[in-house]
C-alpha positions as CSV (number, residue, x, y, z in Angstrom):
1,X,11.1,25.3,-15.1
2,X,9.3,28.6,-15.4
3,X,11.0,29.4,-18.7
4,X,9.7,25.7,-20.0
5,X,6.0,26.5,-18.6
6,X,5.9,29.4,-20.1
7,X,7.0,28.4,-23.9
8,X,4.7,25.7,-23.2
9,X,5.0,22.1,-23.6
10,X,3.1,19.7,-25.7
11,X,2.4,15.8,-24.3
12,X,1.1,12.5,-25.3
13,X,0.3,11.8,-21.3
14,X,-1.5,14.7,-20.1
15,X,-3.4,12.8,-17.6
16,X,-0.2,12.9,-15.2
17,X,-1.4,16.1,-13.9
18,X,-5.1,14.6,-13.4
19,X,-2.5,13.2,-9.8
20,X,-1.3,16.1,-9.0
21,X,-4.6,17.3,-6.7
22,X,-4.6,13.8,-5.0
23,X,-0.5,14.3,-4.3
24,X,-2.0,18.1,-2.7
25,X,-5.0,16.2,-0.4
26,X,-2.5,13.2,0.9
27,X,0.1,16.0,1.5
28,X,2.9,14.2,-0.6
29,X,4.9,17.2,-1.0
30,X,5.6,17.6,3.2
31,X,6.0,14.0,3.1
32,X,8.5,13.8,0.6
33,X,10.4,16.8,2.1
34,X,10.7,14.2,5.3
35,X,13.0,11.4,3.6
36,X,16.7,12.3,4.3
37,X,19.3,14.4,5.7
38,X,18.5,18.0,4.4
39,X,20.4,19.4,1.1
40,X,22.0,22.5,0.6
41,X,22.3,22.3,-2.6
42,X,21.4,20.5,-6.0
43,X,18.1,18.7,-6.7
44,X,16.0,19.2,-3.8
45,X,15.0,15.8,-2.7
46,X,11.3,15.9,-2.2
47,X,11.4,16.4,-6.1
48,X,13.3,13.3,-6.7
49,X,10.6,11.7,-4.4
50,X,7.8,12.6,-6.8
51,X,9.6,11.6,-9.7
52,X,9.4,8.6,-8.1
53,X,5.6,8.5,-7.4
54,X,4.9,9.3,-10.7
55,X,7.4,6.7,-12.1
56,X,4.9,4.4,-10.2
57,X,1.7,5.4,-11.5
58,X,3.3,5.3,-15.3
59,X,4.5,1.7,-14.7
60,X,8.2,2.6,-14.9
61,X,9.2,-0.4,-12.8
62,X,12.8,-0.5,-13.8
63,X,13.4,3.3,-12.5
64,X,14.4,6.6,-14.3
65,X,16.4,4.5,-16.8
66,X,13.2,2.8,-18.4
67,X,12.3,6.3,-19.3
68,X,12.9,7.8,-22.8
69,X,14.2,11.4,-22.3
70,X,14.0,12.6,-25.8
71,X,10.2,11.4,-26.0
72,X,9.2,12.6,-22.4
73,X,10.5,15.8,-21.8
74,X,7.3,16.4,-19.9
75,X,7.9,13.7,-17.6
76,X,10.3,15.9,-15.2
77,X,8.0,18.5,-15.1
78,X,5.4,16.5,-13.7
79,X,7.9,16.3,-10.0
80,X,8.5,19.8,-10.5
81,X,11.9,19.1,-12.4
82,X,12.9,20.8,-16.4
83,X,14.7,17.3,-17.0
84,X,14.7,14.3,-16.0
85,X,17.7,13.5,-13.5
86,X,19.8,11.0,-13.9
87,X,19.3,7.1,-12.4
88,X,22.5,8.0,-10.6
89,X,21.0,11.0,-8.7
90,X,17.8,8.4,-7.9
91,X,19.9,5.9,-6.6
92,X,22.0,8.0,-4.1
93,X,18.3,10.1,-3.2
94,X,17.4,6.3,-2.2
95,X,20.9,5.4,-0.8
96,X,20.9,8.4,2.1
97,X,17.4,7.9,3.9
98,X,17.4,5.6,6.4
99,X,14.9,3.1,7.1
100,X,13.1,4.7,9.7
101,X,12.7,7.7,7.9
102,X,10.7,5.7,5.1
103,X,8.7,4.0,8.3
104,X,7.8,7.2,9.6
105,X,6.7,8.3,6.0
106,X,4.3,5.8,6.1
107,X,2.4,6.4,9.9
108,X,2.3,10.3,8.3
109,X,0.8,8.9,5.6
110,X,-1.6,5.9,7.8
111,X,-2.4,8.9,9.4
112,X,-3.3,11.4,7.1
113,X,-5.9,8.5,5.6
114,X,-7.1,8.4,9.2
115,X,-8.2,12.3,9.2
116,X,-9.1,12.1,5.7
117,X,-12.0,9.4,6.2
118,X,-10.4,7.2,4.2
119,X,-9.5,4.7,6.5
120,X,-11.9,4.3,9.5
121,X,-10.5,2.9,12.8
122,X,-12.6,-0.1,14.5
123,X,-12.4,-2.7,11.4
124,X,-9.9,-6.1,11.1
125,X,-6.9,-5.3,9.4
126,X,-4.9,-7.9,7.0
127,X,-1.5,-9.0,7.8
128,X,0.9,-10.9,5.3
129,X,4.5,-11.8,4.3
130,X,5.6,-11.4,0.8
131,X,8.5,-12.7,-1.3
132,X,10.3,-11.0,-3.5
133,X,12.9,-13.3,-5.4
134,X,16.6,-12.4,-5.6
135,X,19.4,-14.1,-7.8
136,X,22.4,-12.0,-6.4
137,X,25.8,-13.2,-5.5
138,X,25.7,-12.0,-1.7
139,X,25.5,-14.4,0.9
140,X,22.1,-14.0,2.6
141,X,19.8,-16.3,4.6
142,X,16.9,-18.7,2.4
143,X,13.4,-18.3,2.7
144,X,10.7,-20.8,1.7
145,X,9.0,-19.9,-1.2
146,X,5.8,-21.1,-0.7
147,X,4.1,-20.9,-4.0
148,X,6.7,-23.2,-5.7
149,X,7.6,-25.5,-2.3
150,X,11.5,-24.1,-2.5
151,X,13.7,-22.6,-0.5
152,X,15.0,-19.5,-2.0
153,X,16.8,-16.1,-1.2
154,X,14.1,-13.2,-1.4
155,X,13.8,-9.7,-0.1
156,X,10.6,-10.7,2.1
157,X,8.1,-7.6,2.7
158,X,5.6,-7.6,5.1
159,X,2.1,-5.4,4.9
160,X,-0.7,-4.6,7.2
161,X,-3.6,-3.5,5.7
162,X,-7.3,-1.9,6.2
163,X,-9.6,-4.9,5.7
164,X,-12.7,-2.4,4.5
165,X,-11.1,0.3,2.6
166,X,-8.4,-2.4,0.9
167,X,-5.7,0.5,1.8
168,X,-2.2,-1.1,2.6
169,X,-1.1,1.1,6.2
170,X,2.5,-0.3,6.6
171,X,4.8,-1.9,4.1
172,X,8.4,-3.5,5.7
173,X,11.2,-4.8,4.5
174,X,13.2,-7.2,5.7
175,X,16.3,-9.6,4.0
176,X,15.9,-13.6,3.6
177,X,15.7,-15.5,6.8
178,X,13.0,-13.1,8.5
179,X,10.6,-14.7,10.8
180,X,7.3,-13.6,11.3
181,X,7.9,-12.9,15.1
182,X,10.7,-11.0,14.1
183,X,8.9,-8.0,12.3
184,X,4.8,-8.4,13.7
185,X,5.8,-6.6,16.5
186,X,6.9,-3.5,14.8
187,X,4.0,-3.8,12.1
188,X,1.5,-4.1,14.8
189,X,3.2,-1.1,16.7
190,X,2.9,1.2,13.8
191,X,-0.1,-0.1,12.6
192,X,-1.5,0.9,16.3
193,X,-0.2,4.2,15.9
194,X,-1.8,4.8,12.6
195,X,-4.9,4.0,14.2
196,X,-4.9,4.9,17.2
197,X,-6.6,1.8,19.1
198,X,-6.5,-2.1,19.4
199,X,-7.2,-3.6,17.1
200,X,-8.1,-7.4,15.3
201,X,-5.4,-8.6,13.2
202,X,-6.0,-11.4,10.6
203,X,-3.7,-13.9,9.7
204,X,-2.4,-17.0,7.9
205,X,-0.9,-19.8,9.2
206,X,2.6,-18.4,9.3
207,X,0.7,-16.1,12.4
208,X,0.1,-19.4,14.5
209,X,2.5,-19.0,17.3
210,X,1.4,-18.9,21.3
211,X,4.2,-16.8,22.5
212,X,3.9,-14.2,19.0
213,X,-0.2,-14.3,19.7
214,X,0.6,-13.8,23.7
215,X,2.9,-10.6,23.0
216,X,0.4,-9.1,20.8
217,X,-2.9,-9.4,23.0
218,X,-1.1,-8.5,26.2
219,X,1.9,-6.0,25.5
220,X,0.6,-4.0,22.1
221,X,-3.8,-4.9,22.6
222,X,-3.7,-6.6,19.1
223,X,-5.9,-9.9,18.6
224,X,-4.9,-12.3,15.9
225,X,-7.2,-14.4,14.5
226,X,-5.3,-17.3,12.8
227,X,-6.2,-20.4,11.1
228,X,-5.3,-23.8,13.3
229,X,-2.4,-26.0,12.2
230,X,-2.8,-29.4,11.5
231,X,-1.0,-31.9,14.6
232,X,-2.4,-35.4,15.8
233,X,-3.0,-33.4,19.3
234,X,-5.4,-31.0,17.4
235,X,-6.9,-33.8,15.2
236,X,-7.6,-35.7,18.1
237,X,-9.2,-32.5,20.0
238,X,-11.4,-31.8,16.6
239,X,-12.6,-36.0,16.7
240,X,-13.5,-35.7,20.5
241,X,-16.3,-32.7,19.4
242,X,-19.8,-33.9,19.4
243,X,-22.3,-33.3,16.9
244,X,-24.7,-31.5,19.7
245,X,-21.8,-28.9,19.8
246,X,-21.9,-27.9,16.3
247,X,-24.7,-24.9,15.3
248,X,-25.7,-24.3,12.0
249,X,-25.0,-20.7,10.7
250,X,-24.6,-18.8,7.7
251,X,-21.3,-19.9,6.9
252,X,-21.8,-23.7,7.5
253,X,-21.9,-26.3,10.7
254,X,-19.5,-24.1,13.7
255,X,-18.8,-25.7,17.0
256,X,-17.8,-23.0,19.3
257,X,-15.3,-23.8,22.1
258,X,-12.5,-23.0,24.4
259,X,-9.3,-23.9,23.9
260,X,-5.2,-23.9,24.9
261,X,-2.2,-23.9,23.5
262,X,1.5,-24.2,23.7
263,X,3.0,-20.7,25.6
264,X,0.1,-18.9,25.7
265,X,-1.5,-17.7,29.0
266,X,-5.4,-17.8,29.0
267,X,-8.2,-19.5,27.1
268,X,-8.4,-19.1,23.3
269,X,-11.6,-19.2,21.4
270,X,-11.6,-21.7,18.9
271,X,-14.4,-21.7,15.7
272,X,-14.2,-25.4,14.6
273,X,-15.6,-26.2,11.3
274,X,-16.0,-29.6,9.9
275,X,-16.4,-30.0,5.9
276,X,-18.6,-32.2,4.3
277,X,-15.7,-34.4,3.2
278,X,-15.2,-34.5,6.8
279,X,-12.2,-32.4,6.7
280,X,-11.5,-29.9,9.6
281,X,-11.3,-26.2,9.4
282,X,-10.1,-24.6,12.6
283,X,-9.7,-20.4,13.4
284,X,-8.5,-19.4,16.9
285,X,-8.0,-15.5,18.6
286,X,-7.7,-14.6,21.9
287,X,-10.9,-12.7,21.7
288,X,-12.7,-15.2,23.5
289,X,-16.3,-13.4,22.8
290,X,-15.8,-13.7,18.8
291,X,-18.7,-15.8,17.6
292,X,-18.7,-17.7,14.2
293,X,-21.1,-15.2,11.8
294,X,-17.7,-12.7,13.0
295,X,-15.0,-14.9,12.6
296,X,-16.0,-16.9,9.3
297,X,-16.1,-14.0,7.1
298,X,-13.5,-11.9,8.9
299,X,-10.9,-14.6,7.7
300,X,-12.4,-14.8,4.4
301,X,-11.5,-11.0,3.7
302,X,-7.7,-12.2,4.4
303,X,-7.7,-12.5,0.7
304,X,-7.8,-9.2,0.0
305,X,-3.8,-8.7,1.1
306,X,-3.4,-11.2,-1.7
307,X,-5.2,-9.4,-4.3
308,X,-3.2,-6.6,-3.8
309,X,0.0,-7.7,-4.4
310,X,-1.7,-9.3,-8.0
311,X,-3.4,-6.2,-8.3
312,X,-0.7,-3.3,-8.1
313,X,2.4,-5.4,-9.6
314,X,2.1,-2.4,-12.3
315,X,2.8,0.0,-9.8
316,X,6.1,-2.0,-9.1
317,X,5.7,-3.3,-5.8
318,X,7.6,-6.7,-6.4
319,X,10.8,-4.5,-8.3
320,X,13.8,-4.1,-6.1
321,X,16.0,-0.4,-6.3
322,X,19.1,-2.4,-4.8
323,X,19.8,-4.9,-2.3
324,X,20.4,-2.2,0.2
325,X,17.4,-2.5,3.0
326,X,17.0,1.3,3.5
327,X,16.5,1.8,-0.5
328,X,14.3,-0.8,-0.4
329,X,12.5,0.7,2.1
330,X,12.3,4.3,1.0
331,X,11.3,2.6,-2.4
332,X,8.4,0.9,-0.7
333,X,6.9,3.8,1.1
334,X,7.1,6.0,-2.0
335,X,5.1,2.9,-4.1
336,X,2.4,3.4,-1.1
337,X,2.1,6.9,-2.0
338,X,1.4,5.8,-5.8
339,X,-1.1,3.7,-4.5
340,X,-2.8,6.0,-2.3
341,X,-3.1,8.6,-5.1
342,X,-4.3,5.9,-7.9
343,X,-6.4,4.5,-5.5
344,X,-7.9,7.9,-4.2
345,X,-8.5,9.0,-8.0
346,X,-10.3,6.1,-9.2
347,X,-12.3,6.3,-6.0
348,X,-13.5,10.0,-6.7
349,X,-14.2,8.9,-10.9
350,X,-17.3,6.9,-10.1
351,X,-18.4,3.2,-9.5
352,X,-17.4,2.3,-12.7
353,X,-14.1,3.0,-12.2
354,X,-13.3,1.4,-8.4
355,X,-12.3,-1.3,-9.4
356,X,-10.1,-0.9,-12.1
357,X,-6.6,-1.7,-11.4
358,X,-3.5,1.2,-11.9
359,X,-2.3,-0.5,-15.0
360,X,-6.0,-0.3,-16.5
361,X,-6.4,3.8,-14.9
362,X,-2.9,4.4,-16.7
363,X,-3.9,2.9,-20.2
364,X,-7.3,5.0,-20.1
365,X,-6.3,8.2,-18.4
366,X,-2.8,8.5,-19.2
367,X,-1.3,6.8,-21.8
368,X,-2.1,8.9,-25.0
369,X,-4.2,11.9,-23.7
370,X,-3.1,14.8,-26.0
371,X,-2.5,17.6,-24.2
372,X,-0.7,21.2,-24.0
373,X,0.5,22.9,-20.7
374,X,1.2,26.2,-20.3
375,X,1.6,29.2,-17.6
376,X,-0.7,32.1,-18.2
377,X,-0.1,33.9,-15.0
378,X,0.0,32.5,-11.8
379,X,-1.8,29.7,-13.0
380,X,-0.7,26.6,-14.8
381,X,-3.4,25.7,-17.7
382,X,-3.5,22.0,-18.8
383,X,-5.7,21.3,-22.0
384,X,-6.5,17.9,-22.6
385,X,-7.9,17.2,-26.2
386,X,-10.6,14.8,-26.4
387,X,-10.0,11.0,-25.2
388,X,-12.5,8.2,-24.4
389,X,-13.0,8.6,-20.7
390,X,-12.8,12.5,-20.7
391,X,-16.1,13.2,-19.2
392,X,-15.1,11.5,-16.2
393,X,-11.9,13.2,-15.7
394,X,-13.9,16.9,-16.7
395,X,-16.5,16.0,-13.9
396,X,-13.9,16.0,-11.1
397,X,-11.4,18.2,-12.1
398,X,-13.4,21.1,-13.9
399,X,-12.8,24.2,-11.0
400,X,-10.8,22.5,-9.0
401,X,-9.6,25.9,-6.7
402,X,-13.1,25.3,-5.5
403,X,-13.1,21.6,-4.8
404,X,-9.9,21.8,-3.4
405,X,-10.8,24.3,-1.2
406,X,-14.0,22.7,-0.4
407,X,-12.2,19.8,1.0
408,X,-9.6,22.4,2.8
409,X,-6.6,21.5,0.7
410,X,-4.4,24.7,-0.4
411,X,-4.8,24.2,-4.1
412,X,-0.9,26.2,-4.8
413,X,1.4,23.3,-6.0
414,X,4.3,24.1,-4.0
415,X,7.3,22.0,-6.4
416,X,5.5,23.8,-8.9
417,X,6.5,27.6,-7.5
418,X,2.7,27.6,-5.7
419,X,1.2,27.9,-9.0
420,X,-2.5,26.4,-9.1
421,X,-3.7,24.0,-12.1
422,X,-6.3,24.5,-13.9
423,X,-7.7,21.9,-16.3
424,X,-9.4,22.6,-19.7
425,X,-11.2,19.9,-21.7
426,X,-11.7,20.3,-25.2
C-alpha cells in the first residue's frame, strides 16, 4: 500500500476519500476491528469491513463482485487495501461474526451518535418490520407481504429509529415467520441502551397487542403508541362517544378517553378521531397523560421509517449477502455505518444538500471527480480537479487537521498507516 501511495494513483472517484473524516468522527475503524474472532494472519478484518462501507456508499449492491478491478484499482485503497480482495474472502469475513457481534456494533455505534449530538435522547422513536423477498429452495416459514396482499418467504428486518434526527439506531434480522412480539423486546432493549432512558415508541398496527404493549411499559419503560384495530367491540365503543366529548384541535375533532383492552393491566389512553366521511381513526399508548396536539403528529412522523427504506435502497439495504442470519446481520450493521457517514456528510455540506438522498451525494460527489493521490511525507495529499459541487466539498474539508481536531477526533487514518489526509482543490 505504501509503495502504491507513493507512485501515486490517478481516479475517476476521488470523492471516496471526502468519507474518510466521517469514518474517523463515528470511530468506524474500532468498530470494525469489533466484528469477529481475531486473525493472526491475512487480511485484517476491520479492512474488509470498510471495503464494505464503501461498497455501500458507491451503490455496489451486489458485493465486491459488481466491482471492476482493472478500472478501480483505487477502490481497495480506499479500506486501506492495494487490491481489491476477493468475493470469497468477503463472504467468509461475513460468515465468522456472529450475530451479536454485529448487534453490539450497532449500540457502539447508537451510542457514539448519542455523545456526538447527533441523536438527542427524550424524542419518539419509529419502529417497523421490513420484508425482504427471497426465492430460495430452503424450507423456511411465509410471511405476509403486505404491499402485494401475499404470503411469501422473506428475510424480515426490523428497525428502530430516531424520529427527529431520521437516524436508524437498531437494524435486526430475523428469517420468515417472525412475529413482532418475537424481536420488539430485543429492539426495545437495545434501543434503551443506546439511549439511555424510556422512551415513546411509535408503531403500526402490526404493534397492537396487550400482552406485547404490557411487557414493554412495565418490564423495559417503553410506551407504544399504536393505531387501533378495527373489531365490532371497538366500532361499537367509537358509536357510543358523544359529540360533547370531541374537542376541536389542530389536527381535527379528538375525543379523549380511557380505555381497556384484551391482557393488558391498567387504563390506556385512547385519542379517537372521527373523519368527515364518518370514518374512525383510533391511536392508543399506555401513557395515559398524552393529549391529542402530542399524539396526532407523533404518529404522523411514523412515516419517516418508511421513507428510509425508499430512500437508502442505493445504499443496499433490501440486498441479501446469503441466507445465513449472522451474514445478514453483520451486513446490516455495516450498511448502518454507510448511512451514518452519508448521512453525517451531507449534514455538514449545507441546507441544500440535507436532503439529497446517497444515490444523488454519490452521482455529485463521487462518481467522476478527477483526482490524483499521493504520499508526500506523512501525509496523504488528495487533489481533486474541478467538478460542479466542489466549493462545497473545499468549504468543509480545506484544513481538515484543524477541524478534526476542533471536534476532538485524532485526524491519523489508522488502516491508512496513521497517515493524515489532506485535500487540495484545483
Amino acid at each position: 500500500m505504501t509503495a502504491l501511495l507513493k507512485r501515486g494513483v490517478t481516479t475517476t472517484s476521488a470523492g471516496g476519500f471526502f468519507f474518510i473524516p466521517y469514518l474517523l468522527q463515528l470511530g468506524g475503524h474500532g468498530l470494525a476491528s469489533s466484528l469477529g474472532p481475531a486473525k493472526r494472519e491475512g487480511i485484517p478484518q476491520e479492512r474488509i469491513a470498510l471495503g464494505i462501507v464503501f461498497e455501500s456508499i458507491f451503490g455496489y449492491t451486489a458485493g465486491i463482485r459488481a466491482v471492476d478491478a482493472v478500472s478501480r484499482a483505487d477502490f481497495g485503497l480506499l479500506s486501506g487495501l492495494p487490491f481489491l480482495p476477493s468475493s470469497s474472502t468477503q463472504y467468509r469475513f461475513l460468515q465468522r461474526v456472529p450475530v451479536r457481534h454485529g448487534l453490539d456494533f450497532q449500540t457502539a455505534l447508537g451510542k457514539r451518535l448519542v455523545s456526538l449530538g447527533q441523536v438527542t435522547p427524550g424524542f419518539p422513536v419509529n419502529v417497523d418490520g421490513h420484508n425482504l423477498k427471497t426465492y430460495s429452495r430452503k424450507e423456511m416459514k411465509l410471511s405476509f407481504i403486505t404491499k402485494e396482499d401475499r404470503y411469501g418467504k422473506a428475510i424480515r428486518t426490523f428497525y428502530t429509529q430516531d424520529q427527529e434526527s431520521k437516524k436508524p439506531l437498531i437494524a435486526l434480522a430475523a428469517y420468515s415467520g417472525t412475529t413482532v412480539s418475537q424481536v420488539t423486546r430485543q429492539l426495545a432493549a437495545r434501543t434503551r441502551d443506546i439511549l439511555g432512558q424510556d422512551f415513546l415508541m411509535v408503531a403500526d398496527k402490526e404493534w397492537y397487542c396487550g400482552q406485547l404493549i404490557q411487557e414493554l411499559h412495565k418490564q423495559c419503560g417503553v410506551s407504544v403508541l399504536t393505531p387501533v384495530k378495527s373489531s365490532p367491540k371497538r366500532m361499537a365503543e367509537f358509536d357510543a362517544v358523544p359529540l360533547d366529548r370531541y374537542d376541536r384541535t389542530l389536527v381535527g375533532n379528538i375525543a379523549t378517553l380511557y380505555t381497556s383492552m384484551t391482557n393488558f393491566d391498567g387504563p390506556l389512553r385512547l385519542l379517537l378521531k372521527k373523519r368527515r366521511d364518518g370514518k374512525y381513526f383510533a391511536l392508543i399508548t399506555p401513557a395515559t397523560k398524552m393529549t391529542a396536539d402530542t399524539a396526532m403528529p407523533t404518529y404522523t412522523k411514523r412515516w419517516r421509517i418508511e421513507n428510509f427504506f425508499a430512500d437508502n435502497a442505493f445504499l443496499g439495504v433490501d440486498h441479501l449477502p446469503s441466507l445465513n442470519l449472522n451474514a445478514i446481520q453483520t451486513m446490516l450493521s455495516l450498511r448502518l455505518l454507510a448511512y451514518h457517514v452519508v448521512d453525517n456528510f451531507r449534514h455538514d455540506l449545507g441546507p441544500n444538500y440535507r436532503n439529497k438522498t446517497p444515490e444523488l451525494i454519490y452521482r455529485e460527489f463521487v462518481d467522476g471527480v478527477q483526482g490524483r493521490v499521493q504520499l508526500r511525507g506523512d501525509i496523504i495529499e488528495v487533489s481533486v480537479y474541478g467538478f460542479e459541487h466542489q466549493d462545497a466539498a473545499a468549504a468543509i474539508l480545506t484544513n481538515l487537521d484543524a477541524k478534526l481536531e476542533a471536534r476532538g477526533v485524532d485526524s491519523r487514518i489508522p488502516w491508512l498507516g496513521n497517515r493524515r489526509l489532506r485535500f487540495a482543490f484545483h
